[in-house]
N, C-alpha and C positions, 0 to 999 in steps of 0.2 A: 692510882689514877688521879689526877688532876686534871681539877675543871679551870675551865679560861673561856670567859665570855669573847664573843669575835667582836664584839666593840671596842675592846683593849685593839686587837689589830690595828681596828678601822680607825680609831684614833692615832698609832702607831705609826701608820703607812702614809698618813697626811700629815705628822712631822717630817718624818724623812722624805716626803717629796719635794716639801720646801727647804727643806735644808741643803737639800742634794742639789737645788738650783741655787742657793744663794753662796753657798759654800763649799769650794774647791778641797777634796781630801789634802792632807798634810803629804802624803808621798809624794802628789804630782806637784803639788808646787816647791817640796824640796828639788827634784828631778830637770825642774825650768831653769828653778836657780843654779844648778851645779851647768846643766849644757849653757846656761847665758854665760858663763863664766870663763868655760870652753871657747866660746863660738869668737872667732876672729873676722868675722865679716862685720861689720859696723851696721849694714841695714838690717842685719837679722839679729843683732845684737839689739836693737834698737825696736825693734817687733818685738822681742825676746821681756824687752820692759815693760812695754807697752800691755802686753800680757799680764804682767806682772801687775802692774797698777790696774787694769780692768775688775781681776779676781781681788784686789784690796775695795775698791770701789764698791763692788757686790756685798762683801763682810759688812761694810761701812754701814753702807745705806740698805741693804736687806732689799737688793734687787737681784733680780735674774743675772744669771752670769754670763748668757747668752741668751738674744731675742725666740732661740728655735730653743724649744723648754723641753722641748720632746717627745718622744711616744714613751707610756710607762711601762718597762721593764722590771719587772715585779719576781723575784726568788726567793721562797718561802719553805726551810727547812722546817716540817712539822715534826715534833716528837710523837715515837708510838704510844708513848704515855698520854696525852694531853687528850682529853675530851673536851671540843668547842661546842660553850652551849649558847644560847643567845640568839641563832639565827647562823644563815648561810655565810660559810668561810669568802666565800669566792663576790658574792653580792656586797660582803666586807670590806674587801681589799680595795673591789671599783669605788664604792662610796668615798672612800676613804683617799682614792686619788680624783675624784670625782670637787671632793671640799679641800683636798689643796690645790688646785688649779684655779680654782673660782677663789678662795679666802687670800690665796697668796699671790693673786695677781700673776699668775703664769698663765702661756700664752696657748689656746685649745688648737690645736694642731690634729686632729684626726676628722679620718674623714671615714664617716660610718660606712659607704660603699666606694670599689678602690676605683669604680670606670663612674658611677654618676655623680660622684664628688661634693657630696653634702655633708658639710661640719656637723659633729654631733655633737658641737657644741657641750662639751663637758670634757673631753680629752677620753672617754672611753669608747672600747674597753680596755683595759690595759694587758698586757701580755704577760702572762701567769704561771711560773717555771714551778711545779710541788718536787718538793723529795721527803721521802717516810725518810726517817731515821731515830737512832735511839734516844730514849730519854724523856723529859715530860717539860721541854723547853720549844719556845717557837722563833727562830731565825728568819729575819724579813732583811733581804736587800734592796732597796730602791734606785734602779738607774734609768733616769730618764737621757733614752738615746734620743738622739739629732742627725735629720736627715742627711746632712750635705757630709754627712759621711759614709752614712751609713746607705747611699746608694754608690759610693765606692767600694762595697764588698763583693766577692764572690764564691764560687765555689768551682768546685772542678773534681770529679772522677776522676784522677790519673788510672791507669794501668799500672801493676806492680811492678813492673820490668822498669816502671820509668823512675823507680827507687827515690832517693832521697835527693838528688840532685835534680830532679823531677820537680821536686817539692817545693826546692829554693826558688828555682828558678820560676814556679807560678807565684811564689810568695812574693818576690821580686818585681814582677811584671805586674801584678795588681798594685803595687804602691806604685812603681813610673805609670801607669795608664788614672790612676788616682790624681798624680800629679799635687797642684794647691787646691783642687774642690775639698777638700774635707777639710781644710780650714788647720794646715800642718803650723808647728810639731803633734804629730800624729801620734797616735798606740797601737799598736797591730797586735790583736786578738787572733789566734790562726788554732785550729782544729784540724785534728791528723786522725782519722780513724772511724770506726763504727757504720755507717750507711748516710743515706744524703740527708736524711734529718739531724740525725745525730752530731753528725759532725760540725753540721752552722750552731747547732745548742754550746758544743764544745768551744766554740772562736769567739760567742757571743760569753761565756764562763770565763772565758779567758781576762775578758779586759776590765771584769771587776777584781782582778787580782792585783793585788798592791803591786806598784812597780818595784819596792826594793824587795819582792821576792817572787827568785829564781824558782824552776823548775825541778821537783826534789830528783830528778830523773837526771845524772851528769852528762848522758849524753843531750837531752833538749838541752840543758841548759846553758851546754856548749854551743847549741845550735841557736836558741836565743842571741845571741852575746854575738855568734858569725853572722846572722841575720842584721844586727842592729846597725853594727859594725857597715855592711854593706849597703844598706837604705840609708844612714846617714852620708856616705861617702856618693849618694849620685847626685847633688846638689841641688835637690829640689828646695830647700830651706823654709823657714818659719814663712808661713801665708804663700809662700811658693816663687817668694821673691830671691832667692838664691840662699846660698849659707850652710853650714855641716849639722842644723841643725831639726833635719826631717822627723825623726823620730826619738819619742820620750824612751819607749820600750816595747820588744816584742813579747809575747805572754805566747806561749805553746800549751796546749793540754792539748791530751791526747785519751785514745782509746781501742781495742781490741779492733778488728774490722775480721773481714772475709777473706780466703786466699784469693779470689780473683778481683780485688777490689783494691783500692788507694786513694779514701775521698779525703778531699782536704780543702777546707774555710778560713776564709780570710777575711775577717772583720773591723773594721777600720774605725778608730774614734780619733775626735778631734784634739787638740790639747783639753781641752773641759771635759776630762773624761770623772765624769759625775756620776758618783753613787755614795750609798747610806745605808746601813746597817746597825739594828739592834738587834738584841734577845731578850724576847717575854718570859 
């Protein structure tokens, strides 16, 4: 057994939150530059740079990569081994996003009640995803999501009968009803399975998966690639100014579900699709 004070975390998790805004992962920005290179339309090639130099600007100078800093999205594989001692795991993790918001100049975006609307002024609480699993190591993801996307998601109960062509075509219809509000080239996180909670955890899983890897599953991953394929070809383009260049990548995970069931989540992130990841 191995002990691990939760102020290692709480230290931990206030790295990665500022990192995670100031610093674009290497797969999305290889991704921009291969579709900028692609892209023949001149104003979305142009948007396409522009992107380019914002996320340079951010390294540079150690600011935010975008003004909407987000809500914090917090995944936390604990090992069965590990006994945390020191205090509360979970009153850890807030503090911890609580002093990167405030130290790192990120911007408090939550509102502690959703109808009376008062900042709680600190960015908490943050949304806190646990899984047990083996071992005596602790995995912290931090992605701080952004609204103007992430109210372009949805979800939908299909019916079985309405099979996999069903699927597309909601997959489909939620990016054209999305349009430019999510601030495109977009990442489409999507959830096929399980029940209605399940399935948005699945779409939201989704879109911390590195864009250059596919789904180990040949057929998603076909459906991946047919999906990408189709969202980039409606010309909504970067910022939604036209261009083939809508989306970075579609991410599928899926899960078991019920025979009279077919839910499926569609989670939408903007090109600053922001997270961070260690192991303690």
């Amino acid at each position: 057994m191995r002990e691990l004070d939760v102020k290692v975390i709480e230290a931990k998790v206030k790295e990665l939150a500022i990192e995670a805004n100031y610093y674009l992962p290497r797969d999305v920005k290889d991704r921009i530059e291969i579709l900028k290179n692609e892209e023949s339309y001149p104003l979305a090639k142009d948007i396409l740079e522009k992107i380019e130099e914002n996320y340079r600007v951010a390294e540079n100078e150690k600011k935010p990569l975008c003004q909407d800093t987000g809500m914090a999205c917090v995944f936390i594989e604990v090992g069965q081994d590990v006994h945390l001692i020191g205090g509360n795991l979970e009153e850890s993790i807030n503090n911890g996003v609580r002093d990167a918001y405030e130290e790192g100049y990120l911007r408090k975006s939550v509102v502690s009640d959703p109808i009376k609307r008062v900042n709680s002024n600190n960015n908490l609480p943050a949304i806190i995803n646990y899984k047990i699993v083996e071992g005596d190591k602790i995995k912290i993801i931090f992605s701080p999501k952004g609204f103007g996307s992430e109210n372009m998601s949805a979800i939908k109960m299909l019916k079985p009968s309405e099979g996999i062509e069903g699927v597309k075509n909601f997959i489909i219809d939620t990016v054209v009803k999305a349009g430019g509000n999510p601030c495109p080239p977009i990442v489409v996180g999507v959830g096929i399975g399980g029940n209605f909670d399940k399935v948005a955890s699945l779409a939201k899983t989704a879109l911390i998966r590195d864009l250059d890897k596919r789904n180990d599953d040949k057929f998603y991953r076909d459906l991946e690639e047919e999906l990408l394929e189709k969202i980039n070809s409606l010309g909504i383009g970067p910022q939604g100014f036209g261009g083939r260049t809508t989306a970075l990548a579609v991410n599928i995970e899926v899960f078991p579900t019920h025979i009279a069931g077919l839910p499926v989540a569609v989670n939408i992130n903007c090109h600053s699709t922001r997270h961070k990841e260690a192991i303690i």
